[in-house]
DRENSEDREN-182582 format. One record per residue: x, y, z of N, C-alpha, C, O, CB in turn; residue in one letter. Coordinates in steps of 0.1 Angstrom, whole numbers. Atoms other than C-alpha are relative to their C-alpha. Glycine has a CB too. Example, Ala and Ser with C-alpha at 12.3 -4.5 7.8 and 13.67 -1.06 7.14 Angstrom:
BEGIN
ATOM  n.east  n.north   n.up  ca.east  ca.north  ca.up  c.east  c.north   c.up  o.east  o.north   o.up  cb.east  cb.north  cb.up  residu
ATOM       9      -12      0      123       -45     78       9       12      0      19       12      7      -10         0     12       a
ATOM      -9      -11      0      137       -11     71      -8       11      8      -3       22      9        4         5    -14       s
END
This chain:
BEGIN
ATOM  n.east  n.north   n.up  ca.east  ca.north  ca.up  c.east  c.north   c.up  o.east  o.north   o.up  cb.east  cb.north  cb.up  residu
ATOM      -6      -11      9     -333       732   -254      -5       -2    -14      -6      -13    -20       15         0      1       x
ATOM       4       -2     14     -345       744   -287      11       -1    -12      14       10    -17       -5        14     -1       x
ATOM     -12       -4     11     -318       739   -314      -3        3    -11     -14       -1    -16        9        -9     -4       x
ATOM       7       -3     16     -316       756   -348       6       -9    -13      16       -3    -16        4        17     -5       x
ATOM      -9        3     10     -302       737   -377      -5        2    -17     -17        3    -21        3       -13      3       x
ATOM      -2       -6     15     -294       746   -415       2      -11     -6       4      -21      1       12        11     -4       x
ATOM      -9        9      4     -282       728   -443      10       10     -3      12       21      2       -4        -9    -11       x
ATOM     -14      -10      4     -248       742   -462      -2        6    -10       7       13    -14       13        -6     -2       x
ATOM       6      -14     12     -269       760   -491      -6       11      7     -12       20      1      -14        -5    -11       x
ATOM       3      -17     -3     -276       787   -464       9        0     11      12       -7     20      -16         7      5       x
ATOM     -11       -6     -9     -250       810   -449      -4        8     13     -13       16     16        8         9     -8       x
ATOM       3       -5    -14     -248       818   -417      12        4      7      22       -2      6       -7       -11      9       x
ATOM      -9      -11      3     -229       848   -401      11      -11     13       7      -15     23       -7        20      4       x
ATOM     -10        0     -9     -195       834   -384      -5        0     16      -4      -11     21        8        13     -3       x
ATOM       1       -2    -16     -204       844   -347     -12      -10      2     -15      -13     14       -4        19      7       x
ATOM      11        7     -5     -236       819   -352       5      -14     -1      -3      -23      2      -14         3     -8       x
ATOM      -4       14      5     -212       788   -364      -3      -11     12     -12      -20     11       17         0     -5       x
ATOM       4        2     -8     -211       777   -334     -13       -5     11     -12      -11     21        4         5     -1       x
ATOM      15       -1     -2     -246       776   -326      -6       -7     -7     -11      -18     -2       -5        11     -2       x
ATOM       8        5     10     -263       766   -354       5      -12     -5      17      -11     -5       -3         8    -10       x
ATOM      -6       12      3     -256       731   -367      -7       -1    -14     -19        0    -16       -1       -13     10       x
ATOM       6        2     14     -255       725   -407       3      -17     -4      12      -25      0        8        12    -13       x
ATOM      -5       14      3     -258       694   -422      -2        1    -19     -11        5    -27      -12       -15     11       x
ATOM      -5       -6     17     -239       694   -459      -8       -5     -9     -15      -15     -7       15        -4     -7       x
ATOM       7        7     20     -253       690   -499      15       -6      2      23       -4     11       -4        16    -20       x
ATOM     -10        5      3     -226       671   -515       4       10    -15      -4       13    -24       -1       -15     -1       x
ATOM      -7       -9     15     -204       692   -544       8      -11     -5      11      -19      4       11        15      3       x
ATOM      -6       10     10     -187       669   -572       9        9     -9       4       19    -13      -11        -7     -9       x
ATOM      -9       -8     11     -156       683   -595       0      -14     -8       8      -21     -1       17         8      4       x
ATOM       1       11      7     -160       653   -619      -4      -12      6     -16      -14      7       10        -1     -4       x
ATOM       0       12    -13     -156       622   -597       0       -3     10      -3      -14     15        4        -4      2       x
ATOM      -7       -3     -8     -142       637   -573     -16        9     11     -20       21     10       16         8     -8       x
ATOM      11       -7     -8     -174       641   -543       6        4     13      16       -3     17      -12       -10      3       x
ATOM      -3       -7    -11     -168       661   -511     -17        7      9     -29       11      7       12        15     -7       x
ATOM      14       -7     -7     -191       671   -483       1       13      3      11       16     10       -5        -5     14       x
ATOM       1      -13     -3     -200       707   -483       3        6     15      -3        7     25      -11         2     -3       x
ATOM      -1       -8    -15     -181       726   -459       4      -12      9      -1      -12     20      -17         8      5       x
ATOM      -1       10    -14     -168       695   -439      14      -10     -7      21      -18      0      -20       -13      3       x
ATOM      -8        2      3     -142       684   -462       4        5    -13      11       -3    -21        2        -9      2       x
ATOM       0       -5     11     -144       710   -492      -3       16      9     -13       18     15      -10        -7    -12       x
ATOM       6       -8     -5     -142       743   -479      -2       15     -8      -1       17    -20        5         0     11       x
ATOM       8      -11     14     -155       775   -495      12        7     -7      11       12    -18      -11        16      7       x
ATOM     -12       -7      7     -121       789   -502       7      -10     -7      15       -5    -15       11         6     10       x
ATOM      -2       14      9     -113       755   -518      -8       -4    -15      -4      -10    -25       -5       -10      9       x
ATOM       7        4      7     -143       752   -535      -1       11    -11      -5        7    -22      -11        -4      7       x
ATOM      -2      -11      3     -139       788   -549      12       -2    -10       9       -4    -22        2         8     12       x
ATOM      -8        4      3     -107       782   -559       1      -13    -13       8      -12    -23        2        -1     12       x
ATOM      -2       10      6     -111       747   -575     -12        8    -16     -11        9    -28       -3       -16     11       x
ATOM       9      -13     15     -142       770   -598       6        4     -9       4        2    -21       -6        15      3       x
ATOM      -3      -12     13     -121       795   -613      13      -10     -4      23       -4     -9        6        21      5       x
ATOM     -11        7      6      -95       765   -622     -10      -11     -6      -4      -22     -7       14        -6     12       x
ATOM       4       14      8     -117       739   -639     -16        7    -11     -26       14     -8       -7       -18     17       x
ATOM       8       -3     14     -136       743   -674     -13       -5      1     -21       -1     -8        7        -7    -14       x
ATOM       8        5      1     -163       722   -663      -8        7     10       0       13     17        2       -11      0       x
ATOM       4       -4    -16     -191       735   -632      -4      -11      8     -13      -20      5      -14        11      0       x
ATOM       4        9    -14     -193       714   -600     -14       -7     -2     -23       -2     -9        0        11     14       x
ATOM      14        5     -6     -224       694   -591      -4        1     10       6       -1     16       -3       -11     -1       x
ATOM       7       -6    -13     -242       702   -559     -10      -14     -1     -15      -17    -12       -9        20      0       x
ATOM      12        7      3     -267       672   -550      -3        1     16       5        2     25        1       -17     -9       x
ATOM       8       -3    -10     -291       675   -523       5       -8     14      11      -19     11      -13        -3     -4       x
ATOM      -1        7    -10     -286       663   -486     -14      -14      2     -26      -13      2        2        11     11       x
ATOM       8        8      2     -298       629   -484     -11       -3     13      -8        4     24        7       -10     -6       x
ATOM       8        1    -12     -326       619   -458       7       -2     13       4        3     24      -10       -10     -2       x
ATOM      -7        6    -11     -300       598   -437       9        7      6      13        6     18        7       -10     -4       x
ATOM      -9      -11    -13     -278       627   -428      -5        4      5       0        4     16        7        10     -1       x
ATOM      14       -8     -9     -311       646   -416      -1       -7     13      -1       -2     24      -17        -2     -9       x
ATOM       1        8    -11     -315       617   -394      11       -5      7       7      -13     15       -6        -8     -2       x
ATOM      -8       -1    -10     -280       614   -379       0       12     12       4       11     24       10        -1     -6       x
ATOM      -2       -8     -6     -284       646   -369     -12        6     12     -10       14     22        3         7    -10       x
ATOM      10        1     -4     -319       644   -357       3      -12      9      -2       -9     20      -11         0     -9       x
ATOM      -4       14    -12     -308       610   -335       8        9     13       5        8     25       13       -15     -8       x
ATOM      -7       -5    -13     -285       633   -315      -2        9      6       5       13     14       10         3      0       x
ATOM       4      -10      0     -309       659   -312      -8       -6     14      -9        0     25       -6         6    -13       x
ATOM      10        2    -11     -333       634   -294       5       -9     11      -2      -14     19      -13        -5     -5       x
ATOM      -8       11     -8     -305       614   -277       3       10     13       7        6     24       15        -6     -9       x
ATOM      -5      -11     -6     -298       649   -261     -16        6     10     -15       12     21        8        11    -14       x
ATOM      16       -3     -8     -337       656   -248      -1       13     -7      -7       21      0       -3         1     19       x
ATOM       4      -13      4     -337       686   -273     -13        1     -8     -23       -6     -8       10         4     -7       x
ATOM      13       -1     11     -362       700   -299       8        3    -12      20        2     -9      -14        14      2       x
ATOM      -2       -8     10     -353       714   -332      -8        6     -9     -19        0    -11        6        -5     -4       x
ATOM       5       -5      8     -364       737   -356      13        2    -13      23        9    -14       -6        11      7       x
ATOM      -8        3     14     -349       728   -392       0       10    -13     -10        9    -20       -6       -12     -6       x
ATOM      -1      -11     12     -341       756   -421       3       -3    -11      14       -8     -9        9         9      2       x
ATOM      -4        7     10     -337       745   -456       0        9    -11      -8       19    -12       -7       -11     -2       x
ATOM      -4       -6     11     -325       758   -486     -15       -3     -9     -22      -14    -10       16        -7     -7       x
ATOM      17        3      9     -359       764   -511      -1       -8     -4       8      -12    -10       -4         5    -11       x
ATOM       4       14      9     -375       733   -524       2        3    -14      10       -4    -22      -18        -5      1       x
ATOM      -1       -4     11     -377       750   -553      16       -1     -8      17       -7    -19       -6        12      2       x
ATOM     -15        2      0     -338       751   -557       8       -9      2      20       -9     -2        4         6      6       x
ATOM     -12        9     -5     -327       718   -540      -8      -11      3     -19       -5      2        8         4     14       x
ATOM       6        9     -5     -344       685   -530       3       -4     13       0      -15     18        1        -8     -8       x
ATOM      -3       -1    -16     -331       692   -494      -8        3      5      -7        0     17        8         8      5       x
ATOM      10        1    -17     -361       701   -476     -11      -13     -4     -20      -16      5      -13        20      4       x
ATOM       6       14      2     -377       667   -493       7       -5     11       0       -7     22        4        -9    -15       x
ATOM      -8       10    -10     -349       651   -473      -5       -4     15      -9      -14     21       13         7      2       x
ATOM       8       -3    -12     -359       668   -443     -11       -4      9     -13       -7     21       -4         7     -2       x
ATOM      14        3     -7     -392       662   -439      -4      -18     -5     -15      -23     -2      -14        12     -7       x
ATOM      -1       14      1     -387       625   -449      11       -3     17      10      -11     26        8        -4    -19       x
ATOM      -7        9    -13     -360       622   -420     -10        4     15     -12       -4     24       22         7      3       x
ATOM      10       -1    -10     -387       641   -396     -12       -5      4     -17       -7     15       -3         8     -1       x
ATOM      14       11     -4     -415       622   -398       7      -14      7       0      -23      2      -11        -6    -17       x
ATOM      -4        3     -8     -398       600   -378       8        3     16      16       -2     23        2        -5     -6       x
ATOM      -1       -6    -14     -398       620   -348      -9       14      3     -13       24     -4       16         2      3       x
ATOM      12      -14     -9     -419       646   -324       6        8      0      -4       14      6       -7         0     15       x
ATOM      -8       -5     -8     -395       670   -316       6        9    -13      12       20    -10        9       -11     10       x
ATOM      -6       -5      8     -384       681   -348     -13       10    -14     -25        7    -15       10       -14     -6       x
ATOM      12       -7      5     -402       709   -374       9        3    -13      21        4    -11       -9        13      9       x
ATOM      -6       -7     12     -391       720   -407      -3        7     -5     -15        8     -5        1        -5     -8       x
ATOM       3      -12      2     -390       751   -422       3        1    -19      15        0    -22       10        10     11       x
ATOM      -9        0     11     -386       754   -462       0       17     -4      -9       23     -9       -7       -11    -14       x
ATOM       2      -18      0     -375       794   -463      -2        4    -12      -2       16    -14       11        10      5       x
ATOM       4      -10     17     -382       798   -502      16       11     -1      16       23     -4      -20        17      2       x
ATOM     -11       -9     -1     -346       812   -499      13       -9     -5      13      -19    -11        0         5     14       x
ATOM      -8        5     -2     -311       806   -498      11        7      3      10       19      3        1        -7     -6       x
ATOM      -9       -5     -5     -274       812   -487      -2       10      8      -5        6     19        7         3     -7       x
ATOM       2      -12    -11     -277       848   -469     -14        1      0     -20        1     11        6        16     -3       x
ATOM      12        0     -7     -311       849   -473     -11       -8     10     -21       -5     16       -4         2     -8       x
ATOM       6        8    -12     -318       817   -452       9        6     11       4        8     22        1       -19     -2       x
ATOM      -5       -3    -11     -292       829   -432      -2       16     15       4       19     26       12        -1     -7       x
ATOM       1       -7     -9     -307       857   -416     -11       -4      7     -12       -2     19       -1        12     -4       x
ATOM      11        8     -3     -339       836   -415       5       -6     14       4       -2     26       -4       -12    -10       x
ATOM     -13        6    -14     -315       815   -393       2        7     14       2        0     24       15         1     -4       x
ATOM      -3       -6     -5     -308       841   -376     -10        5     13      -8        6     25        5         6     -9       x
ATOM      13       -4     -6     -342       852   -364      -4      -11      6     -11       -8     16      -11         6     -9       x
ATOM       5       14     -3     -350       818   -355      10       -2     15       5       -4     26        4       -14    -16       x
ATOM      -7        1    -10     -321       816   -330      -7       10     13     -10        8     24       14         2     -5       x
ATOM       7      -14     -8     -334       849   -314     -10       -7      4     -11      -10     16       -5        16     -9       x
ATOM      14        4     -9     -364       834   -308      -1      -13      9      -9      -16     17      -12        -2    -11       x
ATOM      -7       15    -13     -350       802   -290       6        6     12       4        2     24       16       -12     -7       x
ATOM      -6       -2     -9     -329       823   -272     -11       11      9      -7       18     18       14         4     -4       x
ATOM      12      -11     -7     -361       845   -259      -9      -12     10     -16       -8     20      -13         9    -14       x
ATOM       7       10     -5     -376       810   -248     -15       -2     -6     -25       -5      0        0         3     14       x
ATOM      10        3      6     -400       809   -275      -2      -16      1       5      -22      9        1         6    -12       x
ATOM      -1        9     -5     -413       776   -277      -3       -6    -17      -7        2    -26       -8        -1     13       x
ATOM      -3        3     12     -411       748   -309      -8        5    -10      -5       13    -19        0       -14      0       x
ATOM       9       -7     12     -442       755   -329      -3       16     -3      -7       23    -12      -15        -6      1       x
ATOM       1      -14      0     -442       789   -318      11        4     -9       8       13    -17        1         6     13       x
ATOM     -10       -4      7     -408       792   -335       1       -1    -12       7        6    -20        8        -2      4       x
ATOM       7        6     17     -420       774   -365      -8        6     -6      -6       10    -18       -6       -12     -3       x
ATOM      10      -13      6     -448       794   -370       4       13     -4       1       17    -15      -11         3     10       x
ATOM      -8      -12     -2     -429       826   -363       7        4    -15       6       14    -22       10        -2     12       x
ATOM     -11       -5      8     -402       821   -387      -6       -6    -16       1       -3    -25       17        -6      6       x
ATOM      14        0      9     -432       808   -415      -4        8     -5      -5        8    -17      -10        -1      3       x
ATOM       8      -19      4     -449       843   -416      12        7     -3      12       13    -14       -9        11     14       x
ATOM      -9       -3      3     -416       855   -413      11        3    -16      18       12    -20        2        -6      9       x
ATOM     -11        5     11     -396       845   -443      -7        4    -12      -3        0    -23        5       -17      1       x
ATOM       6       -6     13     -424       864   -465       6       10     -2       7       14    -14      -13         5     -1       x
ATOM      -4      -12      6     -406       895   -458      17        0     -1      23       11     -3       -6        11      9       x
ATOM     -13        3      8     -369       879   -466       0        6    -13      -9        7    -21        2       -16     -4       x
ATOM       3       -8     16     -356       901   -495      20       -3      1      28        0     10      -10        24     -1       x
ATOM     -13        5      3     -321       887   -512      -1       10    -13     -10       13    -21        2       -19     -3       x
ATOM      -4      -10     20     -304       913   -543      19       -4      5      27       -3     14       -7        30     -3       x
ATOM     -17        1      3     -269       905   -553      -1        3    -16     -10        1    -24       10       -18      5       x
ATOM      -1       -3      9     -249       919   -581      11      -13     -7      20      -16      2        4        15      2       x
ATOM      -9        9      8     -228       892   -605      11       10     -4       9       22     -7       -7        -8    -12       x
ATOM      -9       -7      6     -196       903   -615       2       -4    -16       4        5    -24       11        -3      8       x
ATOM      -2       11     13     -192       877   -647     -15       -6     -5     -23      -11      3        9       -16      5       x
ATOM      15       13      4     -225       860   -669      10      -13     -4       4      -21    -11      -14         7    -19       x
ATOM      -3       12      4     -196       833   -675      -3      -10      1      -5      -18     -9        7        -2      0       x
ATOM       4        8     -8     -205       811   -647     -17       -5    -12     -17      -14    -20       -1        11     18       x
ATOM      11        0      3     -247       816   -659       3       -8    -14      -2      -19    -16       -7        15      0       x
ATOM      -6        8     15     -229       807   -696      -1      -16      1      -8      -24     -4       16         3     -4       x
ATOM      -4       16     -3     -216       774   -684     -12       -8      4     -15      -19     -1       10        -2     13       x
ATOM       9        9     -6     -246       764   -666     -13        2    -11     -25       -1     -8       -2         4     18       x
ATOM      14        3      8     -270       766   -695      -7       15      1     -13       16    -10      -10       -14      6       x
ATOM       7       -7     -4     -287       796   -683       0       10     -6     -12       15     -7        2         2      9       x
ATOM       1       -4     13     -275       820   -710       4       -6     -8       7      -18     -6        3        10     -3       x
ATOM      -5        6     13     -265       818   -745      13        4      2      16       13     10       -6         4    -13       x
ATOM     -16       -6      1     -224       819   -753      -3       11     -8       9       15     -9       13       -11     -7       x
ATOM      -3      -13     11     -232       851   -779       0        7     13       9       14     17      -13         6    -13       x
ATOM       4      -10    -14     -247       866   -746       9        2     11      13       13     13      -13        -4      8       x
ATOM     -14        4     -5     -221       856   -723      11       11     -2      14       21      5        5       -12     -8       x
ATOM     -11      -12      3     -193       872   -747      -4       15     -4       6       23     -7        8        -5    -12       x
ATOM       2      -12      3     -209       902   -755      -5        9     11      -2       21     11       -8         0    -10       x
ATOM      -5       -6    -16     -217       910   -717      14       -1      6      16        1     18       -7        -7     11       x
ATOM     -13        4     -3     -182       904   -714       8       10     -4      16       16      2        4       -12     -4       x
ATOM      -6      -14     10     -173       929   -738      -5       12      8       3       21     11       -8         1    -18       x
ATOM       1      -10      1     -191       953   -728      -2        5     19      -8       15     23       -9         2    -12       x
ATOM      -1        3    -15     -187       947   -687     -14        8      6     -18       19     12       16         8      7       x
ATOM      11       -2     -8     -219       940   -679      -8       -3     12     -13      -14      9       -4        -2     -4       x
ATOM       1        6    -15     -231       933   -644     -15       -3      3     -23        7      6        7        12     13       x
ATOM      17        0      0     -267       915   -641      -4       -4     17       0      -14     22       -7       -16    -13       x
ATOM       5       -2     -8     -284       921   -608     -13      -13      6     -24      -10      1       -2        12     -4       x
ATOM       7       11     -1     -304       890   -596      -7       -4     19      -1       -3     30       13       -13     -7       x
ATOM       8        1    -12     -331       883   -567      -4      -12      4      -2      -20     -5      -11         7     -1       x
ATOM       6       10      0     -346       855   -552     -15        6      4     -17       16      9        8        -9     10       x
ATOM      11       -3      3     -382       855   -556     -10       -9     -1     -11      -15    -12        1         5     -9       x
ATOM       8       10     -5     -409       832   -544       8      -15     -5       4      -23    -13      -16         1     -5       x
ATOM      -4       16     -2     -383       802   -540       9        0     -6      19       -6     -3      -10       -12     -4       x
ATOM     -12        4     12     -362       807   -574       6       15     -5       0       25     -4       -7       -10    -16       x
ATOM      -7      -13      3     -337       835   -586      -6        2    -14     -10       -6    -22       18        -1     -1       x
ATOM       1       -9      9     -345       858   -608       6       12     -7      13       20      0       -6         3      1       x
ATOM      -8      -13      6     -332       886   -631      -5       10      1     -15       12     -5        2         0    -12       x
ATOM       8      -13      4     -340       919   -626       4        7     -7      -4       16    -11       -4         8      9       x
ATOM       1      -11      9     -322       937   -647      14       -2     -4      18      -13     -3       -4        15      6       x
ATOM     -15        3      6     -281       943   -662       2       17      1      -5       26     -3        2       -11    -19       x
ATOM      -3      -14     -2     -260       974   -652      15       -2     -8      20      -13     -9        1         6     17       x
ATOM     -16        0      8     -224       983   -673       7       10     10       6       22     13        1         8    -19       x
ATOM      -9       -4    -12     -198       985   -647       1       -1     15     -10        0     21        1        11     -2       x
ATOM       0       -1    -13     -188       982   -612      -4       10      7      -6        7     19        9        -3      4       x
ATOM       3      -14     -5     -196      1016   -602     -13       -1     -1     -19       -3     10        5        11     -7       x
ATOM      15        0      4     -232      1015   -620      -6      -15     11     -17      -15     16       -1        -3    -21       x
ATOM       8       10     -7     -239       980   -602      -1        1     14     -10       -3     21        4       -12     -3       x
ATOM       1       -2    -18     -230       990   -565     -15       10      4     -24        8     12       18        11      7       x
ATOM      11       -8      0     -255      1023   -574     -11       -9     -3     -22       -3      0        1        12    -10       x
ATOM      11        7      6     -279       997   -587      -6       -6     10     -18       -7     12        3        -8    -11       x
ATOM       6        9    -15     -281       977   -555       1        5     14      -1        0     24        8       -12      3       x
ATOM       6      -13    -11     -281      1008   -533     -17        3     -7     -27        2      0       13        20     -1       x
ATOM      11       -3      0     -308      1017   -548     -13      -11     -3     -25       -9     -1        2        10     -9       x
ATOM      12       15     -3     -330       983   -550      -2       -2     13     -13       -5     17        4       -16     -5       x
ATOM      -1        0    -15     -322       982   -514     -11       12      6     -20        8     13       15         4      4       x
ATOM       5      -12     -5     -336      1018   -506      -9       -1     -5     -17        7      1        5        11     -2       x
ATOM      12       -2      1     -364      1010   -524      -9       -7      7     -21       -2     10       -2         0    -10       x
ATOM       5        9     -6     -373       980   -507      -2        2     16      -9       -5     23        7        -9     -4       x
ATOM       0       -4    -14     -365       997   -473      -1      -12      9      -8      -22      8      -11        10      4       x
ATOM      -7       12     -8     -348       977   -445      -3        2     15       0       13     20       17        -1     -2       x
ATOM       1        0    -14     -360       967   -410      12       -2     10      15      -13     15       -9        -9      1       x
ATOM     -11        3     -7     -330       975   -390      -3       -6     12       6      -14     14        7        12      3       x
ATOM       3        7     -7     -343       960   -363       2      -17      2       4      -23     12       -9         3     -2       x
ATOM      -5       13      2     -337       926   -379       9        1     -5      13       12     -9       -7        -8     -6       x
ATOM     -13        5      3     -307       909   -389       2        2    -14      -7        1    -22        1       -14      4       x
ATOM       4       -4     12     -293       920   -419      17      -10     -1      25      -14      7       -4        20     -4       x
ATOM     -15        9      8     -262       901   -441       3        2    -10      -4        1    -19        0       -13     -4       x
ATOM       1       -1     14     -242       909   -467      11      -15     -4      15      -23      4        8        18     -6       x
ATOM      -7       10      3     -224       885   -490      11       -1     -8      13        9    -15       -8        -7     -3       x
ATOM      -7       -4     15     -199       880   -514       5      -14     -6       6      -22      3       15        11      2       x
ATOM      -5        8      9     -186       852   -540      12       -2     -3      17        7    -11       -3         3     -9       x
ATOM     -14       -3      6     -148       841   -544       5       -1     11      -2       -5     20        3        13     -8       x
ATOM     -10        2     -6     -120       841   -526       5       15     12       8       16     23       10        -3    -12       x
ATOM      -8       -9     -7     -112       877   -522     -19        6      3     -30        3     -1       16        12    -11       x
ATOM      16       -7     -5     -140       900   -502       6       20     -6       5       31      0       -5        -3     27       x
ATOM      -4      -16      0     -124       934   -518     -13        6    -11     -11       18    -13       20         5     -7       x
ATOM      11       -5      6     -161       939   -543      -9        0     11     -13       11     11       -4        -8    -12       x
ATOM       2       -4    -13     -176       938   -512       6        7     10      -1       10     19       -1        -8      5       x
ATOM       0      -10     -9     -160       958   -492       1       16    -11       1       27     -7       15        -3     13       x
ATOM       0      -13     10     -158       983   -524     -16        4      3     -18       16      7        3        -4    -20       x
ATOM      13       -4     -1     -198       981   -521      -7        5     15     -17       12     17       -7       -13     -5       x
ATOM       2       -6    -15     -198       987   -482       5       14      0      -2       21      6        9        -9     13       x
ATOM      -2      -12     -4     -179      1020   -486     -12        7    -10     -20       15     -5       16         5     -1       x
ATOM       9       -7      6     -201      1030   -516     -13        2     10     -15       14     13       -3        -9    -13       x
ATOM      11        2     -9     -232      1021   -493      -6        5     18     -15        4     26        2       -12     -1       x
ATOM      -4       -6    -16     -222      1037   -461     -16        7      6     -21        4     17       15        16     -1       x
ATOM       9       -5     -3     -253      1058   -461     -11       -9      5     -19       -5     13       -3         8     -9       x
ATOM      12       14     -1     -276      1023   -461       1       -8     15      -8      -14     20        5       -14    -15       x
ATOM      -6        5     -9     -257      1011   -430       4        5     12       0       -1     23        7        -3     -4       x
ATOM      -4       -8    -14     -239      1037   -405      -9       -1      8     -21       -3      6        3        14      0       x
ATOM      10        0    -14     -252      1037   -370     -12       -6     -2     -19       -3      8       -5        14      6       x
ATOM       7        8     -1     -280      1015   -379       3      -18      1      -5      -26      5       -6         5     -9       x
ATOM      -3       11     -3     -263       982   -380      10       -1      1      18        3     -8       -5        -8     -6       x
ATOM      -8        8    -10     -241       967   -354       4       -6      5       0       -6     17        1        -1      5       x
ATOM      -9        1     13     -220       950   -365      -4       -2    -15     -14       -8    -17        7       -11      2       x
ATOM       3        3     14     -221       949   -403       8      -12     -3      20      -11     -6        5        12    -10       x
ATOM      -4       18      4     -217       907   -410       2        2    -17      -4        8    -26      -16       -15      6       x
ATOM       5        5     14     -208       893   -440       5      -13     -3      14      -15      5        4         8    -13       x
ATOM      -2       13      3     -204       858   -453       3       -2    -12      -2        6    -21      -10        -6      2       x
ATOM      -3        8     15     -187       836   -485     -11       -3     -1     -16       -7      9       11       -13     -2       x
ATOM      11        7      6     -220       827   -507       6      -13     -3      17      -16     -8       -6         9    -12       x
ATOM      -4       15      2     -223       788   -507       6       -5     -9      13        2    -17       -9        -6      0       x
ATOM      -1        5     10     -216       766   -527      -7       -4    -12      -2       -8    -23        3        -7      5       x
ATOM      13        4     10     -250       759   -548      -1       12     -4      -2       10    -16      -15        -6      7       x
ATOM       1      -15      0     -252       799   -550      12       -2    -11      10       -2    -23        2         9     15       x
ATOM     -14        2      8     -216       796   -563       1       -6     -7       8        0    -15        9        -3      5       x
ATOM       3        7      9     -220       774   -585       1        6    -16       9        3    -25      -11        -3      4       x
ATOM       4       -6      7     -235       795   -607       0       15     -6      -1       20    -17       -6        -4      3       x
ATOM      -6      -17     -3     -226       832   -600      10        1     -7      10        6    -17        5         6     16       x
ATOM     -14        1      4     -190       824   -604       1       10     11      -8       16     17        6         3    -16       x
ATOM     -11      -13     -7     -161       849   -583      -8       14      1     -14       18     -9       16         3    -10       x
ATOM       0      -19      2     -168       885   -576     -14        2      0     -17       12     -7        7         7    -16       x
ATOM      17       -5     -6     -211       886   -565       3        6     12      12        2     19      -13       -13      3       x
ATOM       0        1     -8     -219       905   -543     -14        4      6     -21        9     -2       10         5      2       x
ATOM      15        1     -2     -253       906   -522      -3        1     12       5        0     21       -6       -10     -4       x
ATOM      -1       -4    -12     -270       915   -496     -17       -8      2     -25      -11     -7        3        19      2       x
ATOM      15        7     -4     -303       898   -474      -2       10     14       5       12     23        2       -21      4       x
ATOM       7       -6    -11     -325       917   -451     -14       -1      1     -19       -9     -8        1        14      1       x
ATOM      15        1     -1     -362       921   -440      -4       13     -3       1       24      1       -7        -3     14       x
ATOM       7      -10      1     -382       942   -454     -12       11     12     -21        7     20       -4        -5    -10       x
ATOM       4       -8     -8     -394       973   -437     -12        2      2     -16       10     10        4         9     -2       x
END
């Protein structure tokens, strides 16, 4: 058997938990370390965010967990094909391909992505195990593949971006003032900005229409996401979006954005990952 596995910087939809096996980054609130998703969980980690003045630390999965998880892979007579949060973003697919080179059986994938957008990667990758594709075929596959990964989410807050260095505090409080909502992509490996809309209304229209321009292969797996605790800016952006969605996708998934994602966003993103058309 082919298995797929993630780490816990990409989300993956509920009905695949099961399935897919992640192996965690570690998150830090001062001193205080937890393994992603295994004894910190997203509604926790969410939670402990919008209560502490400082932002979390995220540090990469180290080689040795790669290779617990890879021992039981080949203790089992399986294969795997390995998904990783962008190099660019994490020193987790280093890990990877340090715990793989000690073994045949295993392939690594670094998707230039993350959270929903590895997770549809993920997604496609399973499909193709479960078709009886075969290891390098599936590696190769989801390789070419993962060019036409396309991640847009809307921020609710630049506080988060504030904290983490990324803007200035003038910039910060004066998007704050004037409720501004900056729109952000991932883009060969690392996020980017594309632009800043004023208001919730204007940003849902903003990421209908980056979407529509980008045009979406219903065919493949599509994910939306959201930030925080509560999912009601996401489901505000699903009714806005109805036209993008009805009768073409069945079921409409969505997922809490990670923890490394989160990080930085803060509460209240919301985003969406598909293939382009």
């Amino acid at each position: 058997m082919i298995r797929i596995i993630t780490d816990s910087a990409i989300d993956i939809t509920p009905r695949l938990k099961e399935r897919i096996r992640q192996v965690p980054l570690t998150v830090s609130f001062g001193d205080q370390e937890y393994l992603d998703g295994v004894d910190l969980s997203k509604d926790e980690f969410y939670t402990r965010l919008s209560d502490s003045e400082l932002l979390p630390v995220t540090s990469q999965a180290p080689p040795a967990r790669f290779m617990e998880v890879f021992e039981e892979v080949e203790k089992a007579g399986d294969s795997a094909v390995v998904l990783t949060v962008s190099s660019k973003l994490s020193g987790t697919y280093q890990s990877a391909c340090i715990a793989a080179a000690e073994f045949d059986n295993i392939r690594v994938v670094d998707t230039l992505n993350v959270a929903m957008g590895g997770g549809i990667l993920a997604e496609y990758a399973q499909q193709l195990a479960d078709q009886g594709m075969g290891l390098d075929e599936i590696a190769q596959a989801v390789e070419k593949k993962k060019e036409d990964v396309c991640l847009v989410a809307m921020l609710d807050t630049l506080k988060y971006l504030e904290k983490g260095g990324r803007i200035s505090k003038l910039a910060a409080f004066a998007g704050g003032m004037l409720n501004v909502k900056p729109a952000i992509a991932v883009e060969e490996g690392t996020v980017a900005v594309l632009g800043k809309v004023r208001g919730s209304k204007n940003a849902n229209n903003y990421l209908i229409k980056k979407v529509s321009e980008v045009g979406v292969d219903y065919n493949m797996p599509v994910l939306l996401a959201y930030s925080g605790v509560s999912d009601s800016l996401l489901q505000k952006y699903i009714d806005d979006s109805k036209q993008l969605w009805e009768n073409k996708v069945e079921p409409l998934e969505s997922v809490q954005i990670c923890t490394v994602v989160g990080t930085h966003v803060g509460p209240g993103a919301v985003g969406v990952a598909f293939f382009r058309a």
